[in-house]
C-alpha positions in Angstrom: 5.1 18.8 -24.8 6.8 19.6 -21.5 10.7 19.7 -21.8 11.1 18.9 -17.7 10.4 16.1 -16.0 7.9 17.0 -13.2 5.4 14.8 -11.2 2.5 16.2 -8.6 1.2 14.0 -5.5 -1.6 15.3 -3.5 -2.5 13.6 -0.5 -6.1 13.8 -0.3 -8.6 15.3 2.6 -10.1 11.5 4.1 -9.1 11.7 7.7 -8.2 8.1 9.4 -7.0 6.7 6.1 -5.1 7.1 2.9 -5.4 8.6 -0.1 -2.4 9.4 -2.2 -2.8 11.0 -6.0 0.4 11.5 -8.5 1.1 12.4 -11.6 4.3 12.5 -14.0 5.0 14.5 -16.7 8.3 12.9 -18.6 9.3 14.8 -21.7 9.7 11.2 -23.2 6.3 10.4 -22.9 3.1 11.3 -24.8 0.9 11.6 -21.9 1.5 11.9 -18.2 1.5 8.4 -15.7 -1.2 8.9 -13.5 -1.6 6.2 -10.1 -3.2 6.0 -7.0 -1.5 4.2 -4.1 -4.6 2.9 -1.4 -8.1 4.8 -1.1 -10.1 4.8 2.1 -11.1 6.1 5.2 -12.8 4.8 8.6 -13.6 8.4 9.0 -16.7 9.8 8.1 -17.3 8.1 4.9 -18.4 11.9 3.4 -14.8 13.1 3.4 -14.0 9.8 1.9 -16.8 10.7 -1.1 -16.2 14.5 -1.7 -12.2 13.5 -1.7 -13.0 10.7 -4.3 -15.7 12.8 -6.4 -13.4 15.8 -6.3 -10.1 13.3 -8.1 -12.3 12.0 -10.6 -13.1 15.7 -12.0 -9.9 16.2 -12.2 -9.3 13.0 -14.5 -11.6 14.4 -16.8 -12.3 11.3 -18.4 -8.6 10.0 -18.0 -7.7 6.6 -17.9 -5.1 6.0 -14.5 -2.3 4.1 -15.4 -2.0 2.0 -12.1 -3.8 2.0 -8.3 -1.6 0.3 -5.8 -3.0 -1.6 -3.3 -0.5 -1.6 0.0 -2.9 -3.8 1.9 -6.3 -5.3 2.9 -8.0 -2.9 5.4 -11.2 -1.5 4.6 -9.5 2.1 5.2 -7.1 2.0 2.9 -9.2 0.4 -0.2 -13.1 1.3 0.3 -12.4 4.1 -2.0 -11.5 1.8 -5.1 -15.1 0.4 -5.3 -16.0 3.9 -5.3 -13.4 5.0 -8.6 -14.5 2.0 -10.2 -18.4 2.8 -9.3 -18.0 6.3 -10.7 -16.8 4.7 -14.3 -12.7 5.6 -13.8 -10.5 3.0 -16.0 -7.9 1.7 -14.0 -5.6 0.0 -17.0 -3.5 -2.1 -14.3 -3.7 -3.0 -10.2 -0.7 -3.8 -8.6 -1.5 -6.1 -5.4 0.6 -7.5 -2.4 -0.2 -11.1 -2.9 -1.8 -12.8 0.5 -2.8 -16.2 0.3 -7.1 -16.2 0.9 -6.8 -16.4 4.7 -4.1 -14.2 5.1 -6.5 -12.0 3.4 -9.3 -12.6 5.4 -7.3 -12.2 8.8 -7.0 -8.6 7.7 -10.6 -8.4 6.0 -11.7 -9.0 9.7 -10.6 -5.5 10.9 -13.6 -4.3 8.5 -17.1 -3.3 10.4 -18.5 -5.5 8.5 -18.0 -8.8 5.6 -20.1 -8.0 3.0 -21.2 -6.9 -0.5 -18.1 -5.5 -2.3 -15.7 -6.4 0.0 -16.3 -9.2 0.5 -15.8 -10.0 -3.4 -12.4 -8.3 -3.2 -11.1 -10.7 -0.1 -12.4 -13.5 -1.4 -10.9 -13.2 -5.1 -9.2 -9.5 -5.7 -8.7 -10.6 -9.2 -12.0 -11.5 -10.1 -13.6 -8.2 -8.3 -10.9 -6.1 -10.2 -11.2 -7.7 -13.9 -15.1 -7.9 -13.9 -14.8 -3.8 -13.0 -12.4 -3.0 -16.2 -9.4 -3.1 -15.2 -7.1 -4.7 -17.7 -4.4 -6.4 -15.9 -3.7 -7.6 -12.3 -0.6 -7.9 -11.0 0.4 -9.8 -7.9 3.5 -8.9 -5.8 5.6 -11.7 -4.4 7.8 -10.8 -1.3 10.8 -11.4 -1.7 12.3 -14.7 0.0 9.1 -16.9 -1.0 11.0 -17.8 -4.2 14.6 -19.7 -4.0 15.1 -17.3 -7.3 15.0 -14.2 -5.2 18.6 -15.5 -3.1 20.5 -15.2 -6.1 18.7 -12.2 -7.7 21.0 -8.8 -8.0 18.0 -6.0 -9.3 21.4 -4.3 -10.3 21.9 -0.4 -9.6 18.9 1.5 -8.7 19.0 4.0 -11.2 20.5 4.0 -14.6 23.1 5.9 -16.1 23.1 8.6 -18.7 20.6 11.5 -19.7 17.3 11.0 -19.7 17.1 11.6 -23.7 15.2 13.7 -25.7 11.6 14.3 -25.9 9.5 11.8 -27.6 5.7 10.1 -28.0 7.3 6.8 -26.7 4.4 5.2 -25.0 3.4 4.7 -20.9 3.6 1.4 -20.5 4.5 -0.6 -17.4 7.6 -3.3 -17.7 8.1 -5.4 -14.7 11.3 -7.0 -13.7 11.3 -10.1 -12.0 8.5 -12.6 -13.0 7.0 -15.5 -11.0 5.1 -18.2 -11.5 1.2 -17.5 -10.4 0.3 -18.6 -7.7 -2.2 -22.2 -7.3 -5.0 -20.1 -6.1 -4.9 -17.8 -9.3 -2.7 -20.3 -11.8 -4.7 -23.3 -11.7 -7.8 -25.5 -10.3 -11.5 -24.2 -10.1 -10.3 -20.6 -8.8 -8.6 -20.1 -12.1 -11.7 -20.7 -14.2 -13.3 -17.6 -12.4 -10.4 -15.4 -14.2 -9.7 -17.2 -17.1 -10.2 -14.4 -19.6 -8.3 -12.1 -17.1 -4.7 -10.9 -17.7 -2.7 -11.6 -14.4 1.1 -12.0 -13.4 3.0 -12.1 -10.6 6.2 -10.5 -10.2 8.9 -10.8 -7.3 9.2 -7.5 -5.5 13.0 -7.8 -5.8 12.7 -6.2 -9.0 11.6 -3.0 -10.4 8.9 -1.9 -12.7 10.0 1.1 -15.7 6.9 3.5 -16.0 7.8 4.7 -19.4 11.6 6.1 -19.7 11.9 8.1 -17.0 9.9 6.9 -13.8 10.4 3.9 -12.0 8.3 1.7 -9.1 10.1 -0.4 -6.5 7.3 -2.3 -4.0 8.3 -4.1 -0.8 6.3 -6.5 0.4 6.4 -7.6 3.8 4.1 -10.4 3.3 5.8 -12.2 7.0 2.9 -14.0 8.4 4.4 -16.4 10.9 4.5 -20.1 9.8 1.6 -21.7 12.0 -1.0 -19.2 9.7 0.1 -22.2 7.1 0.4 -25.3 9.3 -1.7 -25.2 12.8 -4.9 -24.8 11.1 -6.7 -28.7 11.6 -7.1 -29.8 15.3 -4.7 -32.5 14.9 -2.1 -30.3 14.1 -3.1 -28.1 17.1 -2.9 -31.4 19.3 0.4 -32.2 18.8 1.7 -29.1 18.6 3.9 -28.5 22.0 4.8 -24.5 21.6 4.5 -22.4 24.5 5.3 -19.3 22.4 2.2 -16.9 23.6 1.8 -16.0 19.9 1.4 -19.3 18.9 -0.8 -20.1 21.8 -3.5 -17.1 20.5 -3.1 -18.9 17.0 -4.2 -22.2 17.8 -6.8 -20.4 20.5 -8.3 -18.6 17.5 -8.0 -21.7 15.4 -10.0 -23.8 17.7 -12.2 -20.9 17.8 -13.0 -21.2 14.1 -13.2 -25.3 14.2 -15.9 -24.9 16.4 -17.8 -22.1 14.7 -17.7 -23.9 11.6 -18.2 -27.6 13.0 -15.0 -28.8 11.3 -11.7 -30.8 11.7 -9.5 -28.9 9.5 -10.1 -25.4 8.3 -10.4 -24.1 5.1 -9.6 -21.3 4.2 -12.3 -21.3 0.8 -15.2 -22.2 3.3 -14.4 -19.9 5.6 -14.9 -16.9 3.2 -17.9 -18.3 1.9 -19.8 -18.8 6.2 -18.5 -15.6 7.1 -20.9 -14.0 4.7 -23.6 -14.7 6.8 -24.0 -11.9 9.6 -24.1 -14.9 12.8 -21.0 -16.8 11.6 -19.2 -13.6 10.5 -19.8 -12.1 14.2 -18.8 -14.9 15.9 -15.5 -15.1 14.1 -15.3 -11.5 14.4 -15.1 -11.9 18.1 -12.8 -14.8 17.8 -10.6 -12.9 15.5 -9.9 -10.4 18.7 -7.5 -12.9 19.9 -5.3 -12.4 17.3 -6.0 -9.3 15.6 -2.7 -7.4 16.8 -0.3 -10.2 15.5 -0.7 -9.3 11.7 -0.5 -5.1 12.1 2.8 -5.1 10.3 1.9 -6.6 7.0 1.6 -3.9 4.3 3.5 -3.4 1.0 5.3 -0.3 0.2 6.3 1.4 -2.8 9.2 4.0 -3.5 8.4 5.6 -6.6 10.9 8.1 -8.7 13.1 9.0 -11.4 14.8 5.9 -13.3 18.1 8.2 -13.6 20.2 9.5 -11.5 19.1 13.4 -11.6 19.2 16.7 -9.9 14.9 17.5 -9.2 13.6 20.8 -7.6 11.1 19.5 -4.3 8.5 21.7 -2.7 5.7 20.4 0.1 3.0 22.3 1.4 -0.5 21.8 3.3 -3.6 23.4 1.8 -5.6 23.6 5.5 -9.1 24.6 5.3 -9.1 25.7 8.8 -6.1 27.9 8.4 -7.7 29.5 5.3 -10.7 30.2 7.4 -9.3 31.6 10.2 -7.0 34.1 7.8 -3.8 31.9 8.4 -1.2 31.3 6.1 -0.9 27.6 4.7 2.0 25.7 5.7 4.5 25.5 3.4 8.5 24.4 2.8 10.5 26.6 0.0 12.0 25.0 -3.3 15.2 22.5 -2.5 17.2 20.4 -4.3 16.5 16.3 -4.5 16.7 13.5 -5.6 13.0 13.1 -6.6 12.2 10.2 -4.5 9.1 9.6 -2.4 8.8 7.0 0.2 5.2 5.3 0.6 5.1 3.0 3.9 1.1 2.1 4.0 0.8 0.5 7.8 4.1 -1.5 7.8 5.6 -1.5 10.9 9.2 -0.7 11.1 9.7 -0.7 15.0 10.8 -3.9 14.7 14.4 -5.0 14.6 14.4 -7.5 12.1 11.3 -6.2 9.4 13.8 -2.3 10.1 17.0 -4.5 8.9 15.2 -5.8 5.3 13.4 -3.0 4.8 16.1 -1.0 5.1 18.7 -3.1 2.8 16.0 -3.6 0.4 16.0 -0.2 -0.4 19.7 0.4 -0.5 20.3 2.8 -2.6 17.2 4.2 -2.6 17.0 6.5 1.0 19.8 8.7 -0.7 17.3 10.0 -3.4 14.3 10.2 -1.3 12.5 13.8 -0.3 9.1 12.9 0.7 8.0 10.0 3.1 5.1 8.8 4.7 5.2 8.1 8.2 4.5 4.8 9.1 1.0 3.7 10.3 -1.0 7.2 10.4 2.1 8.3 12.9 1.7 5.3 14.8 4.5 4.7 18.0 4.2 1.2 17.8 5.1 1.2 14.4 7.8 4.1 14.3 11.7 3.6 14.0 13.6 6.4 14.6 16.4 5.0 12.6 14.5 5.8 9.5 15.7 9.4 9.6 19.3 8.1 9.6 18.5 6.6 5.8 17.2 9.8 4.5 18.6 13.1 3.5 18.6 16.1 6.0 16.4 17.7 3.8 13.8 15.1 3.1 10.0 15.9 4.5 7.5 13.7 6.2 3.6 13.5 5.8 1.0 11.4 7.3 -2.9 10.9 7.2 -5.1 10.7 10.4 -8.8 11.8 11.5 -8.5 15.1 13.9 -9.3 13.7 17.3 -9.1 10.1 16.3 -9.8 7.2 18.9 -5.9 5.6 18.0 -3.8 8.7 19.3 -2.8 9.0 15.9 0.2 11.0 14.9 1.8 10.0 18.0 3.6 12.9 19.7 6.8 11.1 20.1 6.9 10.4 16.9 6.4 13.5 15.9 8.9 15.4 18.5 11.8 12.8 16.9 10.8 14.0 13.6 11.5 17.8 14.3 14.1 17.0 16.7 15.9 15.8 13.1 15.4 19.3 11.7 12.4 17.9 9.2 8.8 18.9 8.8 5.7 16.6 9.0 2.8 17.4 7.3 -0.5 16.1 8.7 -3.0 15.6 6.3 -7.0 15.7 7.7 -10.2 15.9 7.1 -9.6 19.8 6.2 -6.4 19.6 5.1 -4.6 18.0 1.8 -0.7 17.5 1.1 0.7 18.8 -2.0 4.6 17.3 -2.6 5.8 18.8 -6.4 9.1 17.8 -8.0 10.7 19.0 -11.3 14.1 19.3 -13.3 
């Protein structure tokens, strides 16, 4: 058994995407913890395949511990239907909890509405449990919940040596539980996954990964109020807003009345037209109205040592196309860390107020972190350059995106205020993976 703690992430070769592999070796534990946080690509779907096919050899047969789901677009999870097709056990799923049609308003960025997907918008929990994996569990962000105003989650890491080695098991221990929600808790939805295991836990708390590792989500689950309350044309009547926001809403509302031939929508129904290709175009087209309101949502996960410890941190790219051309691979000596990485899915940070509760919900945490994912593929409209103010001078940033993409993805700015701050970025591609290693 290994005497140092240590933990491996690779970000994979997928192109416009994400893929991110880890795992942690604690001398406390029997067998390493093993996760995935989001699987896709809107690249060429053969990257996507060979990136997938090339992580399951490497399991070996191994079960994974946990996947991580940071949100709903088809590039960041079309590569857990293909795990789950190729036989991996996934023992639990941790998912940013969307109610169904704030799930299908992100669905919609998908080519198309069908099949698999389809299943996993309409009821994740039901897709997930009828494919093995033993439990669900649903992230609440914080502030849905009058618990989570008078929760303290305490110091972020706890005191003391991290013990001797020991065959103490893997398992997962949530802080923080909440009540499930209606749509998974009770009435006619429930029935579907009645024999499932699934809880719901506030993302003010944290979740132990054995005795040394530890998982802290936040979910910015901020969908403005009239996604819950303009959605009937009476509502939309009498509504008097002149907030050009709104006024998309209850334009792509209407929209949806009309497509559907109803007075009030609902949200069940809806999932059930849109599976049929002439009713999922036209809402499709409908949905183009609106479809830069909800680019923000997206949970994030820090993910690191439960004490308070000196790690050793080394990054490098494995580039194809250097190798080829007889180029060295990029690379960043050993330093000394924290042993904290930073995973930020698509959530915007640009703006003021979703910057000010990121940032003091991980308070504390920006201290210990060395590796961090850039926001959005690079994106300028969702960069923040006070982010490099919360994190150590030494920390290093890495990002996926397709060579040549359509989006302009990694943005140059964002880029140029990343170096100007003395760090690296690593861009991981269709030829080129991410390696980030950390140990004691």
């Amino acid at each position: 058994m290994n005497s140092n703690l240590s933990a491996t992430a690779v970000l994979r070769r997928v192109g416009q995407g994400f893929f991110y592999t880890c795992e942690v070796n604690c001398p406390q534990n029997a067998d390493p913890i093993r996760f995935v946080y989001d699987c896709g690509a809107k690249t060429n779907k053969k990257y996507l395949e060979a990136a997938v096919e090339a992580f399951v050899e490497e399991l070996h047969g191994e079960s994974l511990n946990f996947f991580v789901v940071s949100h709903y677009d088809e590039d960041h999870v079309n590569g857990l239907n293909a795990l789950l097709s190729r036989g991996v056990h996934i023992k639990k799923v941790f998912l940013p909890y969307l109610t169904p049609l704030q799930r299908m308003l992100q669905g919609f960025s998908a080519p198309s509405f069908s099949g698999w997907y389809a299943d996993f918008i309409d009821n994740p929990v039901s897709y997930l449990t009828e494919r093995g994996v033993e439990e669900v569990i649903l992230v609440i962000g914080s502030g849905n919940d009058p618990r989570d105003d008078n929760q303290d989650s305490g110091p972020p890491f706890l005191d003391g040596p991290l013990g001797q080695p020991n065959d103490f098991p893997t398992d997962l221990k949530p802080e923080s539980p909440r009540r499930l929600p209606d749509e998974f808790g009770e009435g006619e939805r429930a029935v579907e996954t009645d024999d499932a295991n699934v809880i719901a836990i506030s993302d003010r708390g944290r979740v132990h990964a054995g005795l040394c590792w530890q998982l802290k989500f936040f979910n910015y689950d901020r969908f403005p109020p009239e996604t819950e309350i303009l959605i009937s044309r009476a509502a939309i009547a009498s509504d008097t807003s002149t907030d050009r926001r709104i006024q998309r809403w209850k334009k792509f509302v209407s929209d949806l009345l009309d497509i559907l031939d109803k007075d009030t929508l609902s949200p069940l129904e809806l999932l059930t037209a849109i599976r049929t290709e002439s009713v999922r175009l036209a809402v499709k087209e409908a949905h183009k109205t609106i479809r830069a309101d909800h680019n923000d949502i997206s949970m994030t996960l820090w993910h690191g040592p439960s004490h308070s410890i000196r790690m050793w941190s080394h990054i490098s790219g494995r580039d194809e196309l250097r190798m080829i051309a007889g180029g060295a691979n990029q690379t960043n000596g050993w330093w000394p860390s924290g042993g904290g990485t930073l995973l930020t899915g698509d959530l915007g940070v640009k703006k003021r107020v979703i910057f000010s509760e990121f940032r003091d919900h991980y308070d504390g945490y920006f201290d210990s972190t060395e590796f961090a994912q850039t926001p959005h593929h690079g994106s300028r409209a969702s960069w923040n350059r006070g982010i490099l103010d919360l994190l150590p001078t030494q920390s290093a940033f890495f990002l996926s995106a397709g060579i040549g993409n359509t989006y302009g993805h990694p943005n140059l700015d964002v880029l140029v205020d990343i170096s100007n701050s003395g760090r690296p970025c690593y861009w991981g591609h269709t030829h080129c993976e991410v390696v980030m290693q950390l140990t004691t």
